[in-house]
C-alpha positions in Angstrom: 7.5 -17.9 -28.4 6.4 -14.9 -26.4 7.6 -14.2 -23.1 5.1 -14.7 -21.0 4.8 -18.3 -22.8 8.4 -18.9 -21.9 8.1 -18.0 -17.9 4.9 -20.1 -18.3 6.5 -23.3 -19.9 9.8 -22.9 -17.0 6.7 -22.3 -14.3 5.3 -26.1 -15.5 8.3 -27.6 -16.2 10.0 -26.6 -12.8 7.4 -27.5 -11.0 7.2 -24.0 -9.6 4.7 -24.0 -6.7 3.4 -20.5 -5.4 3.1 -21.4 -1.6 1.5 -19.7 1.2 4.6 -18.9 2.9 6.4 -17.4 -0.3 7.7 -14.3 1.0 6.1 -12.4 -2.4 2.4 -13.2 -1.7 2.2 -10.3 0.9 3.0 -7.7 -1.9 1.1 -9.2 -4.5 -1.8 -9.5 -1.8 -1.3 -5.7 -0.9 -1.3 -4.7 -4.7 -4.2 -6.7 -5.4 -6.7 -4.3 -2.8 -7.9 -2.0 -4.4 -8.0 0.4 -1.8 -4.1 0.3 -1.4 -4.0 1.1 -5.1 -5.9 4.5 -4.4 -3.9 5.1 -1.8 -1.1 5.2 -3.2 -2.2 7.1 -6.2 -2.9 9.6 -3.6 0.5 9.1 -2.0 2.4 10.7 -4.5 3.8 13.4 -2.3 3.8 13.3 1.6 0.0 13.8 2.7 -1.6 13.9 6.0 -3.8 11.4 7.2 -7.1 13.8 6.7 -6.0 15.1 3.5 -5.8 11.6 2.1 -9.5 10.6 4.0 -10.4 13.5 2.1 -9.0 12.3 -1.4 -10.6 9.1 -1.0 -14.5 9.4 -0.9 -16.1 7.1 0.7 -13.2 5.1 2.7 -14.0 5.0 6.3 -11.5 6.3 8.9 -10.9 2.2 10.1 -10.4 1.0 6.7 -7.8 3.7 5.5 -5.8 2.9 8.9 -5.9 -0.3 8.0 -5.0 0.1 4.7 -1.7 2.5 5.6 -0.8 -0.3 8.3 -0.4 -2.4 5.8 1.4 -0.8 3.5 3.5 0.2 5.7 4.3 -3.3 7.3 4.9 -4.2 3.6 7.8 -1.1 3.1 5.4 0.4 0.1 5.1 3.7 2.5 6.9 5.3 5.1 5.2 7.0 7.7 6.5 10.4 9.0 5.3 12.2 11.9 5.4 16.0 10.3 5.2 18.7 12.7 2.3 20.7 12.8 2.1 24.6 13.3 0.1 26.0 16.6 -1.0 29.2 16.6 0.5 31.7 19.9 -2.8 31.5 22.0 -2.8 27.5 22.4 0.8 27.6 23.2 0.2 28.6 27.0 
């Protein structure tokens, strides 16, 4: 018997139920976007918010806020706040 037959067959005979307030279904919700997926394909190394707009053609400025939100609210990314470097004339 494979595996997957086996956690099948204990699902059934259980009477495993996958309810709305299981604690997994966020995740599996979050990995099921699609857009999540790209983003963190793109999150392989700490990226600013435009550099990852810029990775991902075609995702609107809303959606990809959206998308980061919930990832982070899920603990799949942490968000840093990385300093950013001024030049001496805007520093008055």
């Amino acid at each position: 018997m494979a595996a997957s037959e086996a956690v099948y067959r204990a699902i059934a005979e259980h009477g495993v139920v996958f309810r709305a307030d299981c604690p997994s279904r966020p995740i599996l919700d979050q990995i099921a976007d699609k857009r999540s997926m790209m983003v963190m394909a793109v999150l392989v190394e700490p990226r600013r918010f435009n550099e990852i707009k810029r990775r991902l053609d075609g995702v609107t400025q809303r959606v990809l806020t959206q998308t980061l939100r919930r990832l982070e609210c899920n603990g799949m990314v942490e968000r840093r706040v990385l300093p950013t470097c001024r030049s001496a004339s805007s520093t008055r």
